[in-house]
Backbone as CSV, one residue per row, in Angstrom:
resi,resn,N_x,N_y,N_z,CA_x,CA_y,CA_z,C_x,C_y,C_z
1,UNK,-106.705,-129.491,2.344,-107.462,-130.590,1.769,-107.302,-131.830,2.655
2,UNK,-108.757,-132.048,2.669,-108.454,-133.620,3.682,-107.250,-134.932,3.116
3,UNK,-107.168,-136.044,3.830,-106.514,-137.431,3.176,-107.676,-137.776,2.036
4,UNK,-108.924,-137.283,1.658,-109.402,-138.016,0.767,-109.635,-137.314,-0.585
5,UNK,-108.649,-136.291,-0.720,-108.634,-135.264,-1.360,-109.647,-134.349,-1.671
6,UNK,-110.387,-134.281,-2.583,-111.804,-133.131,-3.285,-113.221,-133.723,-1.864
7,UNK,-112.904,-134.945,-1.414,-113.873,-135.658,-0.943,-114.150,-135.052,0.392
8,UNK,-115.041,-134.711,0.969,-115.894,-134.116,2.140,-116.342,-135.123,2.866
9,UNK,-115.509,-136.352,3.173,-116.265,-137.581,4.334,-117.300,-136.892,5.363
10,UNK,-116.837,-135.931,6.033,-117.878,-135.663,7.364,-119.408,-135.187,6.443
11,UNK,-119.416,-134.823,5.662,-120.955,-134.436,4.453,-121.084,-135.437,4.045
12,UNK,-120.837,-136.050,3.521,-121.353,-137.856,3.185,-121.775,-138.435,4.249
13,UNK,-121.253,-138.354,5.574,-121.842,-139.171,6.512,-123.380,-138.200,7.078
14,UNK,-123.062,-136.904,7.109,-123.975,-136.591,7.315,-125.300,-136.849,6.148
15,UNK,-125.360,-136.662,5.253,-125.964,-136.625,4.035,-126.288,-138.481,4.047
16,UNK,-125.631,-139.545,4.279,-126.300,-140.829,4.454,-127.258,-141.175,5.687
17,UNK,-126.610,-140.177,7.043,-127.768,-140.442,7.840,-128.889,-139.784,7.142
18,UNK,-129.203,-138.020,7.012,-130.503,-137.711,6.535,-131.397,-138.942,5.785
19,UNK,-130.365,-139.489,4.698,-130.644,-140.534,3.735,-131.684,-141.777,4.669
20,UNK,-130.778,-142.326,5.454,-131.555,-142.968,6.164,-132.933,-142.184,7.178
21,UNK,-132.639,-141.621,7.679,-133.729,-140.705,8.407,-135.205,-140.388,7.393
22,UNK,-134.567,-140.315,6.234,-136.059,-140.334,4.570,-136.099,-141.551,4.601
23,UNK,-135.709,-142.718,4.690,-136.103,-144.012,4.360,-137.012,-144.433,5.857
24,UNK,-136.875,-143.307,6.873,-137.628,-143.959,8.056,-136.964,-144.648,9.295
25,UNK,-135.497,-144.528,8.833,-135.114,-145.529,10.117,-134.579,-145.160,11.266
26,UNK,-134.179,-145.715,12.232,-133.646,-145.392,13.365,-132.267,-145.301,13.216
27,UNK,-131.550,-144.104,13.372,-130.289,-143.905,13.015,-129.418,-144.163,14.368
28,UNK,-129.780,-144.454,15.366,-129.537,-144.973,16.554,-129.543,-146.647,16.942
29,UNK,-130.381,-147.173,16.002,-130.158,-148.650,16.163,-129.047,-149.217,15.910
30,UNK,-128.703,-150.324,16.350,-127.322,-151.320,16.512,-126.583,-151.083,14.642
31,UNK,-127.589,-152.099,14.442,-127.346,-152.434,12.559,-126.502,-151.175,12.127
32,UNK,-127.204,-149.664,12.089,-127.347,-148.692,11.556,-126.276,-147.314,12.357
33,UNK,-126.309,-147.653,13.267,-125.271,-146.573,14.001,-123.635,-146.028,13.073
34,UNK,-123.562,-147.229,12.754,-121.639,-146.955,12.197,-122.048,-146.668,10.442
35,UNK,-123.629,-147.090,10.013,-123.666,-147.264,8.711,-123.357,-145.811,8.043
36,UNK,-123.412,-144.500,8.743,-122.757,-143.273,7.996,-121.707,-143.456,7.427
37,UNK,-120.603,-143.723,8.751,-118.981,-143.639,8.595,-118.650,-144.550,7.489
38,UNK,-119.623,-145.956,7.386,-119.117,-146.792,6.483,-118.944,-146.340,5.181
39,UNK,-120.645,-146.198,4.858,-121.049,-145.662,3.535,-119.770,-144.238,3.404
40,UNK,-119.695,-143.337,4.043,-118.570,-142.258,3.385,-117.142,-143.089,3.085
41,UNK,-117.027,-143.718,3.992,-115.375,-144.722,3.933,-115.324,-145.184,2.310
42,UNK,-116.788,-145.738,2.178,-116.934,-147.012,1.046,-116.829,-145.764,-0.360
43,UNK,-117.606,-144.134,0.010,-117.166,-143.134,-0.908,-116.087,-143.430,-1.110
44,UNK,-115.650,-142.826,-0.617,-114.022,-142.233,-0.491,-113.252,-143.522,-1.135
45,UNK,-113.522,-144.251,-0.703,-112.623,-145.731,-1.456,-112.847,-145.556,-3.044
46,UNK,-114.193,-145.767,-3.431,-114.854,-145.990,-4.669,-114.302,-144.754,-5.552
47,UNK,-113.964,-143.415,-5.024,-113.925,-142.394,-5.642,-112.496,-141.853,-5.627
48,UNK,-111.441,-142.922,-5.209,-110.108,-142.164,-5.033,-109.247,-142.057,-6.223
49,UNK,-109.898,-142.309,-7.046,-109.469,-141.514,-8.555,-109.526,-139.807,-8.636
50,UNK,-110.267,-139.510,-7.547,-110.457,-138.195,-8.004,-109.213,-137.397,-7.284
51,UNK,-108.579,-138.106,-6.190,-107.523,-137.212,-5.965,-106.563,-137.941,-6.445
52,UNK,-106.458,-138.251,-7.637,-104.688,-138.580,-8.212,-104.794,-137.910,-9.738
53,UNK,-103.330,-138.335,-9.825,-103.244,-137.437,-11.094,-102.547,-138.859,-12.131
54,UNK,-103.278,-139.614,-12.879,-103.092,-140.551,-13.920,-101.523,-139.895,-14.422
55,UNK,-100.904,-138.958,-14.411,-99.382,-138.675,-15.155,-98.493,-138.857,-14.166
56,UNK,-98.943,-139.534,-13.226,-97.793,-140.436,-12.084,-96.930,-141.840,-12.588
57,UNK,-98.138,-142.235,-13.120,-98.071,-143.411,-14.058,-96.984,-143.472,-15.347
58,UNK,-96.652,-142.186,-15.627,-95.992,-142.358,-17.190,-94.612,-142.173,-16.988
59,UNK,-94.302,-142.114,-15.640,-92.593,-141.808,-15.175,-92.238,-143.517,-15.643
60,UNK,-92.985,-144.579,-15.759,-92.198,-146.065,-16.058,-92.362,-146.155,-17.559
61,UNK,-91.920,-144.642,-18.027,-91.564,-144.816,-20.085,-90.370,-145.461,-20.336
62,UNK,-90.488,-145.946,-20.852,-88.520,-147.016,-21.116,-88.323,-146.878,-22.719
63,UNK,-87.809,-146.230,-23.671,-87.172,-146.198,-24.818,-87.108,-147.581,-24.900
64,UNK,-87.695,-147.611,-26.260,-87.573,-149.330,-26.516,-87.818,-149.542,-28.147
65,UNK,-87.463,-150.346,-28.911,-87.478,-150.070,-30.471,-88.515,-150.747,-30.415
66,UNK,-89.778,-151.447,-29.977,-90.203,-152.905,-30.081,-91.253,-151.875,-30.915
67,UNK,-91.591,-152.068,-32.167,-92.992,-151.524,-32.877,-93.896,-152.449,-33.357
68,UNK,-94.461,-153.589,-32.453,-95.234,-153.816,-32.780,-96.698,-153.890,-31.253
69,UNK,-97.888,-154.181,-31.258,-98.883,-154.389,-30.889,-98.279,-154.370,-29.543
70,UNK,-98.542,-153.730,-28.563,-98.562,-154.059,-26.921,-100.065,-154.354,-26.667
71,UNK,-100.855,-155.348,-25.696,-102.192,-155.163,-25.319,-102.109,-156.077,-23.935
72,UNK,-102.521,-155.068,-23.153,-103.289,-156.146,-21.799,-104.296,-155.912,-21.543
73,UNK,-104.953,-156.962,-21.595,-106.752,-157.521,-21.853,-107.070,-158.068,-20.203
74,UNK,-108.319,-157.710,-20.152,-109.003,-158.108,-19.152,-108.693,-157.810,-18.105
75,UNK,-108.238,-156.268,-18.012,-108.238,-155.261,-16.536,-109.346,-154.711,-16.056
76,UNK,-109.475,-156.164,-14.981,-110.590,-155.721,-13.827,-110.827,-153.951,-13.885
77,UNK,-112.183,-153.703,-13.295,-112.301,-152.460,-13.027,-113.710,-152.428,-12.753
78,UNK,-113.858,-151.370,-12.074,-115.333,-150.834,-11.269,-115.519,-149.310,-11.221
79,UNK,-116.433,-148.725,-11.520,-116.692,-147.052,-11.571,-117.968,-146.915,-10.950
80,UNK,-118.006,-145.733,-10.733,-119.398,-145.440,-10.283,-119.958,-144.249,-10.857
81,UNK,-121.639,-145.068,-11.601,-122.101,-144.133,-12.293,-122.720,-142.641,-12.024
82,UNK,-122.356,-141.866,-13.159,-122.742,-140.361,-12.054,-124.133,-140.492,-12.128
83,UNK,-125.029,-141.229,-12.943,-126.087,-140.797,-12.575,-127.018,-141.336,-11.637
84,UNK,-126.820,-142.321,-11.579,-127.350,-143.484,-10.348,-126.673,-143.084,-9.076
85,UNK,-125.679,-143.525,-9.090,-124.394,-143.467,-8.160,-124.458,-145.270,-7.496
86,UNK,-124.503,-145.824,-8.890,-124.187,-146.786,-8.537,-122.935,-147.278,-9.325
87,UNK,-122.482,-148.614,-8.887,-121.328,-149.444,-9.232,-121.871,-149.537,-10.835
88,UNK,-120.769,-149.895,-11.875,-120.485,-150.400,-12.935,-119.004,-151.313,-13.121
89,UNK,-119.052,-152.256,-13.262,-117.722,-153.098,-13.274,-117.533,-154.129,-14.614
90,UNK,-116.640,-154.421,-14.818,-116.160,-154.959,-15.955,-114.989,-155.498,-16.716
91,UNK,-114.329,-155.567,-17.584,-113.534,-155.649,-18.149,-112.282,-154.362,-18.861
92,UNK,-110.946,-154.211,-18.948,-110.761,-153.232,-20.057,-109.477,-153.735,-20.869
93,UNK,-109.790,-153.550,-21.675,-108.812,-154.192,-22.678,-107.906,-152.644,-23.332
94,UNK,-106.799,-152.510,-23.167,-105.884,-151.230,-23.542,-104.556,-152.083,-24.373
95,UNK,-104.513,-151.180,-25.580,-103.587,-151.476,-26.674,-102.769,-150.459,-27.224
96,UNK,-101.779,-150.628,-27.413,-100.927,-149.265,-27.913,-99.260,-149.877,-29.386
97,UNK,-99.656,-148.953,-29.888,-98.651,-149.478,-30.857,-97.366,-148.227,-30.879
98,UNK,-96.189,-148.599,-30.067,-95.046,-147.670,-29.435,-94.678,-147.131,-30.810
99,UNK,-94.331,-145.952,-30.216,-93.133,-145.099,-31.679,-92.112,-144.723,-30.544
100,UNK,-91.258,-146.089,-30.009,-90.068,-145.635,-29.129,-89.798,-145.649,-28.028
101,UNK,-91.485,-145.713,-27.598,-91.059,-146.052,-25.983,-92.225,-146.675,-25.460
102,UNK,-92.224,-147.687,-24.362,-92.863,-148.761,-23.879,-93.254,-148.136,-22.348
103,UNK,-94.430,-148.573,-21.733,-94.592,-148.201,-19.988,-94.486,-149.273,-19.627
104,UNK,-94.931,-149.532,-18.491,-94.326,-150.518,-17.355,-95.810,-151.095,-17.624
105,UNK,-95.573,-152.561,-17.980,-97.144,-153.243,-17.778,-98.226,-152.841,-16.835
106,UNK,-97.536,-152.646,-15.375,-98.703,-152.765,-14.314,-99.202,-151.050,-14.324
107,UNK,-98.562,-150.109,-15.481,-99.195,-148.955,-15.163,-100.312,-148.926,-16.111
108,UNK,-100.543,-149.342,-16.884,-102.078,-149.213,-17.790,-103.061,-149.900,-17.070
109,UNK,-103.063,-150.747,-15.596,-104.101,-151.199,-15.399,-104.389,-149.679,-13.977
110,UNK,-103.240,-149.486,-13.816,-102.804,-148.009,-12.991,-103.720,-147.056,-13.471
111,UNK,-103.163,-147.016,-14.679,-104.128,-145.399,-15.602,-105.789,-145.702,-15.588
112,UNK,-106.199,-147.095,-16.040,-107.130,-147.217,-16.095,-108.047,-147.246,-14.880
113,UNK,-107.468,-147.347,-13.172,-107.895,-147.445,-12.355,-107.843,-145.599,-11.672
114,UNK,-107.193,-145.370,-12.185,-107.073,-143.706,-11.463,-108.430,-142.984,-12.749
115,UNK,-109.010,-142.959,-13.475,-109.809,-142.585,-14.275,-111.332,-143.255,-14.047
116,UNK,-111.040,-144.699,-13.867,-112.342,-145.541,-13.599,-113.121,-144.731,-11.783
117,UNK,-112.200,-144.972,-11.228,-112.349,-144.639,-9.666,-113.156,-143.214,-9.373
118,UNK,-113.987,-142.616,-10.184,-114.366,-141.167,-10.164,-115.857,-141.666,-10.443
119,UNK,-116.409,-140.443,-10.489,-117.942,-140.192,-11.068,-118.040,-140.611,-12.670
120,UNK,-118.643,-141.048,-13.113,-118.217,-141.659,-14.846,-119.327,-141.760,-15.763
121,UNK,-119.449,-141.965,-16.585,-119.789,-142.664,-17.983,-119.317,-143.383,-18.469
122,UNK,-119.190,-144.493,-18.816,-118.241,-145.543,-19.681,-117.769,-145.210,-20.680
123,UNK,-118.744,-144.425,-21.924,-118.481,-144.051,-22.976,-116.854,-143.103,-22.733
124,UNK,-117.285,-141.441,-21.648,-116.069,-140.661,-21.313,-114.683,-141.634,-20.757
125,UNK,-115.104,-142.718,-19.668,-114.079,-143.343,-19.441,-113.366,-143.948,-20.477
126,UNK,-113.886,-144.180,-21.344,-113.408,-145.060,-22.660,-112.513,-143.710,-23.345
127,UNK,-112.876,-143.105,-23.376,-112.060,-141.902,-24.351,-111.207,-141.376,-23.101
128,UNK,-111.084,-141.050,-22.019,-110.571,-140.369,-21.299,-108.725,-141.512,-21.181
129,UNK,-109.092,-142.692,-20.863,-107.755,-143.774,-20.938,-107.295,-143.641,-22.331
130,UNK,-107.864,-143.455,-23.724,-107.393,-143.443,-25.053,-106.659,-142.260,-25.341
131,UNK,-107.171,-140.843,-24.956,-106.762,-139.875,-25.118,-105.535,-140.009,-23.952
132,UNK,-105.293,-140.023,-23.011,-104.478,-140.217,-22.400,-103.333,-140.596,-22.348
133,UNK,-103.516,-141.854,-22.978,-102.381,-142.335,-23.417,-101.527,-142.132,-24.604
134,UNK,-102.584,-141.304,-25.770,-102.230,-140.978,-26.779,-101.246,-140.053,-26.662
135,UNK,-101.963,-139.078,-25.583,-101.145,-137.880,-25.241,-99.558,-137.857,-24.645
136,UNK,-99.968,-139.239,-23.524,-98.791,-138.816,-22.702,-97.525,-140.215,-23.096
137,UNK,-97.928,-140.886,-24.093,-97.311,-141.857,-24.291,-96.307,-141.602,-25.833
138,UNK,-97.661,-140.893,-26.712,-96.971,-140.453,-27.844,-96.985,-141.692,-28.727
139,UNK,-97.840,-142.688,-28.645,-97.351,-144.247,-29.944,-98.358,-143.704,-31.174
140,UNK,-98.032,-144.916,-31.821,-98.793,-144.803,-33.432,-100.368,-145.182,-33.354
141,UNK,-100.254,-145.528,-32.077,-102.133,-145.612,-32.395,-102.686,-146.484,-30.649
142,UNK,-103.363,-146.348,-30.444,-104.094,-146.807,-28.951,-105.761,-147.267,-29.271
143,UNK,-105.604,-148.002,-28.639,-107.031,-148.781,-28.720,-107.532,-149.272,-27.164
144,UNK,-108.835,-149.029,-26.825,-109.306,-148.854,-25.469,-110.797,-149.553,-26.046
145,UNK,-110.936,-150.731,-25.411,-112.650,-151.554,-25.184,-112.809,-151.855,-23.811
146,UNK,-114.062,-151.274,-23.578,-114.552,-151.487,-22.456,-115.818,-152.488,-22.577
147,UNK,-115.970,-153.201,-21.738,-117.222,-154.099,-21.564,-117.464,-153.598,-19.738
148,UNK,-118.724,-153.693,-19.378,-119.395,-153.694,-18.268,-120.458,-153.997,-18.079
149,UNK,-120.995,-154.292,-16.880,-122.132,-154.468,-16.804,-122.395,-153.224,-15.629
150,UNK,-123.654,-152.839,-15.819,-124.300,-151.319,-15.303,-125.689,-151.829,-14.139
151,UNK,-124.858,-151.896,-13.159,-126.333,-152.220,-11.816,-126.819,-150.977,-11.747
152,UNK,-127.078,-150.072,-12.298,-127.972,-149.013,-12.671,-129.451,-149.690,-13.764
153,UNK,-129.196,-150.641,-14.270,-129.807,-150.898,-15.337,-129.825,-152.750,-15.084
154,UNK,-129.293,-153.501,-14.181,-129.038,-154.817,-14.077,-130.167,-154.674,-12.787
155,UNK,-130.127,-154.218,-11.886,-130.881,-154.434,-10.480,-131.789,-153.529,-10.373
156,UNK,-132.320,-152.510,-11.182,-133.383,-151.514,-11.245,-133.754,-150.989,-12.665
157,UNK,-134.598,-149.854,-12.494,-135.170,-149.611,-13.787,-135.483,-150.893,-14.754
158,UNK,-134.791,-151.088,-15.839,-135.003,-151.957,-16.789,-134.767,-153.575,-16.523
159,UNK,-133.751,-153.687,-15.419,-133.916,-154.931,-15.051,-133.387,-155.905,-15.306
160,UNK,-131.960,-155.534,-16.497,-131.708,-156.496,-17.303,-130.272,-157.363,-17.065
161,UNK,-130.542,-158.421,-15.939,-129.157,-159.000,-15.303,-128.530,-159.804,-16.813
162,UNK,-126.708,-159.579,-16.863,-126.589,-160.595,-17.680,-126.261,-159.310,-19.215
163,UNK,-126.679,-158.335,-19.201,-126.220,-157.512,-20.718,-124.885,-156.575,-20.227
164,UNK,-124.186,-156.386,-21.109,-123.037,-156.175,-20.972,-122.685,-155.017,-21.905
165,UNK,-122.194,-153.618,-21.670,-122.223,-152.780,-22.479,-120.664,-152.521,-22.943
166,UNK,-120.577,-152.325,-24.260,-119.076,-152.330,-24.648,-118.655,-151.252,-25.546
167,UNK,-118.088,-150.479,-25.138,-117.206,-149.130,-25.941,-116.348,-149.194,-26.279
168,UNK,-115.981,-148.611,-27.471,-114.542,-148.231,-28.043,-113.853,-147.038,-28.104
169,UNK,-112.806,-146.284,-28.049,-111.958,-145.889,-28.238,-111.210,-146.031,-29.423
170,UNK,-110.704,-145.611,-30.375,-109.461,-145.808,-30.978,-108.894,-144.437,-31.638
171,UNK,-107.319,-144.667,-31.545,-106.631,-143.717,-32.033,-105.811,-143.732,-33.281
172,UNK,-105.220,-142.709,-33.597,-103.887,-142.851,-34.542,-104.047,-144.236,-35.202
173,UNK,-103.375,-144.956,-36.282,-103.204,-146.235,-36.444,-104.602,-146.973,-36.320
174,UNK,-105.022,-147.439,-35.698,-105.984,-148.183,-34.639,-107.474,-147.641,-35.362
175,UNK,-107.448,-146.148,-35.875,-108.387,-145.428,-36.008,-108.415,-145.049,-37.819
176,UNK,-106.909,-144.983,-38.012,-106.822,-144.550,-39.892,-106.897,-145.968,-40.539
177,UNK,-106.286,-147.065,-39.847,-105.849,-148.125,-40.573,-106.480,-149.221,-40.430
178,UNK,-107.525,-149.704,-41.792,-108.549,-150.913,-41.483,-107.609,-151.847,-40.950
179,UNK,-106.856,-152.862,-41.581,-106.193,-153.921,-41.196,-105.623,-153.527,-39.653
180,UNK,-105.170,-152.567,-39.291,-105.000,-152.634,-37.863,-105.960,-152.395,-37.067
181,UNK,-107.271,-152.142,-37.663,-107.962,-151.834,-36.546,-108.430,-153.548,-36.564
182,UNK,-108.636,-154.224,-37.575,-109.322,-155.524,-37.354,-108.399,-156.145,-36.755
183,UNK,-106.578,-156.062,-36.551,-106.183,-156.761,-36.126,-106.163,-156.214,-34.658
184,UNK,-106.217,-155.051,-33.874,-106.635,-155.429,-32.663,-107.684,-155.669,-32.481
185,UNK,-108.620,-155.631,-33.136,-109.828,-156.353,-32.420,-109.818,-157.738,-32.058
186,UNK,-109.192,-158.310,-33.442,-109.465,-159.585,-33.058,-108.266,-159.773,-31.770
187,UNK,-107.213,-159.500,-31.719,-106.258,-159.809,-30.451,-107.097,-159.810,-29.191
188,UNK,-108.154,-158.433,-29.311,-108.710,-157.933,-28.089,-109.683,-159.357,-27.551
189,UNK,-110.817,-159.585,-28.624,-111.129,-160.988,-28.529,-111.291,-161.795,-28.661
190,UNK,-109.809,-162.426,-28.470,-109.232,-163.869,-28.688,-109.641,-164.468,-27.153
């Protein structure tokens, strides 16, 4: 397997020249000569979620009694949609209520970036970080909102700069229990 794991750089570059060659252009001109290698580079960047494994992340579990609300709000993030294959970027807000043990702050923006970084849906990305954590964390309940905005739908087709699409997730707790689900929401946006 290459350094870019599942990813085939030398077929992407080939597959962006053809690309250009259908749009008409000179794949030999100045501008355009390096634009293969880029565009696969800029793959391979955009898509390096697909060679990691998100349960790298859960080795920073720390036993901890603290049972109430953990949440860090407003983790940058960018995916790319499978069906366009364009960018989607946004916000993610991830919440978890421990039964015992706590992760390391900077790994939920970790988890959420090894899952975002692939071919996507927002909706699956939204469940894929919830279930995840449910699984490998084990707390009383997890809560996952996503907001984005979709240049699939902002710069083409429909056109609509400025709308912002937002999913939920919720688990355990988060999911059985009204008062906790209203109280992360509102935490989420405060």
């Amino acid at each position: 397997m290459s350094e870019y794991g599942q990813i085939d750089k030398d077929r992407i570059e080939k597959a962006v020249k053809e690309l250009l060659l259908a749009f008409g252009e000179d794949v030999e001109r100045e501008g355009l000569k390096n634009t293969p290698n880029r565009v696969a580079r800029m793959y391979c960047e955009l898509l390096a979620g697909m060679k990691t494994e998100p349960d790298e992340h859960l080795k920073s579990v720390f036993s901890e009694k603290y049972d109430e609300i953990v949440l860090l709000r407003n983790i940058p993030f960018y995916s790319t949609c499978e069906h366009h294959l364009m960018p989607f970027i946004g916000s993610a807000h991830v919440a978890y209520l421990p039964d015992g043990a706590v992760l390391g702050v900077s790994k939920l923006a970790r988890i959420v970036d090894s899952f975002a970084k692939r071919l996507q849906v927002q909706e699956r990305l939204t469940e894929q970080i919830a279930d995840f954590l449910m699984n490998g964390l084990k707390p009383k309940g997890v809560a996952v909102v996503l907001e984005a905005s979709h240049s699939c739908m902002t710069i083409r087709g429909i056109k609509k700069p400025g709308s912002v699409m937002v999913t939920s997730a919720l688990r355990g707790m988060f999911k059985k229990d009204p008062r906790s689900r209203s109280e992360i929401m509102t935490l989420i946006h405060k």
